[in-house]
N, C-alpha and C positions, 0 to 999 in steps of 0.2 A: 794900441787901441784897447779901450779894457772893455771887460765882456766879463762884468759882475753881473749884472741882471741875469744876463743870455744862462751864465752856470746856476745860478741859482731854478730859474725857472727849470731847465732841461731836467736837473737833479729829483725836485718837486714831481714832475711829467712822469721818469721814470719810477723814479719810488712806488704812485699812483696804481702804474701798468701793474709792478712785480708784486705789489701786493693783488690787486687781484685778479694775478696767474697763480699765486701761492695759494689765494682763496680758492678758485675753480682745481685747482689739481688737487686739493685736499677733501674735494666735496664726497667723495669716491673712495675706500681707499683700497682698491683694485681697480687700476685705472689701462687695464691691458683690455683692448677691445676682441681678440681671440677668446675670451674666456666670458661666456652669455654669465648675466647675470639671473636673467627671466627665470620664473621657477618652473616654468613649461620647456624647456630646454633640458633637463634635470629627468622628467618625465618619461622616458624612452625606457620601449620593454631589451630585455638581454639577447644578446642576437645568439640561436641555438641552431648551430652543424644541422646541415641538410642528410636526413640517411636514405637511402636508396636500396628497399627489398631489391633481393634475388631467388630466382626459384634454386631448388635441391628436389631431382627426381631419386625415386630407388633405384639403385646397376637394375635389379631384375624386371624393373617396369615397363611394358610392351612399348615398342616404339609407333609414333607417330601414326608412320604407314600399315602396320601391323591390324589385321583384321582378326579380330575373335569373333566366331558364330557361338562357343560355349564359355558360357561364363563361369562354369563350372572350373574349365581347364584355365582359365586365365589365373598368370601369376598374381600370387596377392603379397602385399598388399598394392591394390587400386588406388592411388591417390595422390594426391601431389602437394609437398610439404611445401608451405613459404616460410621462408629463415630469417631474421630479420638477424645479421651478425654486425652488431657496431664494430666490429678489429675490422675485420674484411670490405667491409659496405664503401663504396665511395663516397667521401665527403664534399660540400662543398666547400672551393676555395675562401676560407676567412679568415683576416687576421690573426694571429692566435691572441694577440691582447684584447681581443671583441668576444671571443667565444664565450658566450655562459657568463658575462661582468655583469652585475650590479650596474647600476647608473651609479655615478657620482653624488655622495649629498648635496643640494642645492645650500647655495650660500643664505647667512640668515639676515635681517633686517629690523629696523626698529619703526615700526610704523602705529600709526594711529588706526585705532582695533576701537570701534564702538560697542558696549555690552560686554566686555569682557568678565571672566571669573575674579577679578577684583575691580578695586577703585581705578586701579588705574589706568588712561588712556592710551599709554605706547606701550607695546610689548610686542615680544617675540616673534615677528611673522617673516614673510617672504617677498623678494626682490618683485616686480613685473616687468612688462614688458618695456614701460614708459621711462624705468632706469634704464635699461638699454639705449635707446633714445634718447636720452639726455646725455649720456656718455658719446653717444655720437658727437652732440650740439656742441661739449666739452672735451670732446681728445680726439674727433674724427678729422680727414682731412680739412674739410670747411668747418673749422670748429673757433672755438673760446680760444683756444691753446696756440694757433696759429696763425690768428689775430695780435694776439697779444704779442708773441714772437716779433711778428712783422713792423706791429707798432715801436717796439723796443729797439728795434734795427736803422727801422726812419728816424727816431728823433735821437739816437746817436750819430748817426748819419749828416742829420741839421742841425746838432752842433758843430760836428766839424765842418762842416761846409759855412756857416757864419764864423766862425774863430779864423780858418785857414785863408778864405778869399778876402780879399781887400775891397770890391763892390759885388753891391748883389742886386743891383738893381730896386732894389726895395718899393721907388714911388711907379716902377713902369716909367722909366722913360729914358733907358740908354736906347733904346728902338725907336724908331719913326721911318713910317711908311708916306714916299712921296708918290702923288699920285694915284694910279690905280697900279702902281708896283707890288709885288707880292714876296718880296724880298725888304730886308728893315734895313735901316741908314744907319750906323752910330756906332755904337762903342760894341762889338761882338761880344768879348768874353766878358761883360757885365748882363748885356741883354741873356745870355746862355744860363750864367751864374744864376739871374733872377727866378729862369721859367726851372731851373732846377731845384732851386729852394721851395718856389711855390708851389711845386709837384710832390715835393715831399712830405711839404705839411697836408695839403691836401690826402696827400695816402694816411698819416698818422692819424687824420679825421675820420677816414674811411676805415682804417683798422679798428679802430676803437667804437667805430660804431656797430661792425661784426660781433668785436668782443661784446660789449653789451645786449645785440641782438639775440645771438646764441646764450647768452647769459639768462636774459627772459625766458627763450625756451625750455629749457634745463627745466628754470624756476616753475615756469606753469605746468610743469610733467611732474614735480613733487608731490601733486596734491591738498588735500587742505594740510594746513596748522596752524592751532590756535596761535594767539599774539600772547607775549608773557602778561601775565596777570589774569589772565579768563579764570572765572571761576565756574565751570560747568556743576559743581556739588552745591555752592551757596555756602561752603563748609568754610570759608574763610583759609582755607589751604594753599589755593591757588596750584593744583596738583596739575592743570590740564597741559603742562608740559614737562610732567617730571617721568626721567627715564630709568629709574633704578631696577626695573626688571629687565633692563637692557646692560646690565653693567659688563659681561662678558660680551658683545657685538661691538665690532669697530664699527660698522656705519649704522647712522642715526637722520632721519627724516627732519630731523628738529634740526642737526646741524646743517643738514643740505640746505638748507630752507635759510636759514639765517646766513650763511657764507655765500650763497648764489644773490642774496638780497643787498649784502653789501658789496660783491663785485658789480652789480649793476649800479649801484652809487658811485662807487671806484672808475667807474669806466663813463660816466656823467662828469668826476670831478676832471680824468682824465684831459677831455676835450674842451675843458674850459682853462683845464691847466696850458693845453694847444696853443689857442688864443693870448694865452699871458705867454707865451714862449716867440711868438710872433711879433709879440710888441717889444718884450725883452728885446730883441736882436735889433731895430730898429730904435729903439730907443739909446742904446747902447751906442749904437753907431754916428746919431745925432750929436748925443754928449759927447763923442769922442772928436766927432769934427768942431763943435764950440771952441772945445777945449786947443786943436791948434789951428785954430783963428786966433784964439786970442794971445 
């Protein structure tokens, strides 16, 4: 049976997916969710040992109970020293790598800065909270990344499941329900073969629509950014996407923005790739039965 279509299409399908998993994993490039990006995380004052005064009386200072009628004859000195000893004082229990630390510098970002001290529209600023957020949409459990995974798993999956079985049920109809029976008539391991093929591509549809869902979200936490060619100066430059005061910064607002926009395309062309993989296999299957009829 030949299953030229069937390879062609699945190859197409996935190529589709890995490029845009390669696109969402790149969007980032600190893609470890233990590590905030927010620059309000960054923020926290030095955490400083708790000390705890003790009193220090003099030996010759009357006690307590001790009654003086002359103040004359009372020992001097009267008074009672508070010592504040950091060696001796009890601390409280804290880490020793928390004591007295700086915060961490907060990581830096390429975003669009209206008014700036020059022409230029992206420079130097700092992550928020809405990359956070979007790193979820993109690396978190219900994410971009895990979609795609899953999609990539299903349609290797249905191809071997069309290459290795010999029917699949394809038009529905190794099954027939007589009566008001609730159990099918016919051919078992074709009718089985079928609702697993059709389950499969159904999840690859549904994967791929995660993917592109979270792909959106991602995209709409970006921000604005101009389209290439704006000209905000009139100056004929077309600067309002040029990032050269970001040349030291791996992440860039303009890249996110451009790679989240084409895995949203990626994962549109994905599930139209779906559909040509479903015909692939059935078509495939028809020419192959022509061919020995005749």
């Amino acid at each position: 049976m030949a299953h030229t279509q069937t390879l062609i299409a699945t190859l197409s399908l996935l190529i589709s997916i890995l490029i845009a998993l390669a696109l969402n994993e790149s969007v980032y490039s600190n893609t470890d969710l233990n590590v905030p990006l927010n620059f309000a995380a960054y923020r926290g004052k030095s955490i400083v040992p708790f000390v705890q005064p003790f009193v220090v009386q003099p030996s010759d200072a009357p006690k307590p109970l001790d009654v003086v009628y002359n103040l004359s004859d009372a020992p001097k000195p009267l008074y009672v020293d508070v010592v504040y000893n950091l060696s001796d004082a009890p601390v409280a229990e804290v880490a020793p790598d928390q004591q007295k630390l700086p915060p961490p510098p907060a990581p830096m970002d390429c975003r669009l800065v209206w008014g700036g001290k020059s022409s230029k529209y992206f420079m130097r600023s700092y992550f928020n909270e809405n990359d956070d957020i979007s790193r979820e949409f993109l690396y978190g459990g219900f994410s971009a990344r895990g979609a795609a995974i899953s999609a990539i798993v299903l349609s290797i999956g249905t191809f071997v499941l069309a290459v290795t079985v010999p029917e699949l049920d394809l038009d529905m109809d190794a099954g027939k329900y007589v009566g008001k029976s609730w159990f099918h008539e016919g051919d078992t391991k074709k009718f089985v073969a079928g609702v697993f093929y059709r389950l499969m591509v159904a999840g690859i549809v549904l994967s791929l629509g995660i993917l592109g869902a979270t792909s959106v979200g991602a995209l709409f936490l970006q921000g604005f950014v101009p389209s290439a060619g704006v000209d905000y100066d009139d100056t004929d430059d077309f600067s309002s996407r040029d990032v050269s005061e970001c040349k030291d910064i791996d992440d860039s607002v303009v890249y996110r923005s451009d790679a989240l926009k084409a895995s949203v395309f990626l994962s549109g062309v994905s599930v139209i790739a779906v559909g040509f993989l479903a015909y692939a296999v059935k078509y495939d299957r028809k020419a192959s039965e022509k061919k020995l009829e005749e």
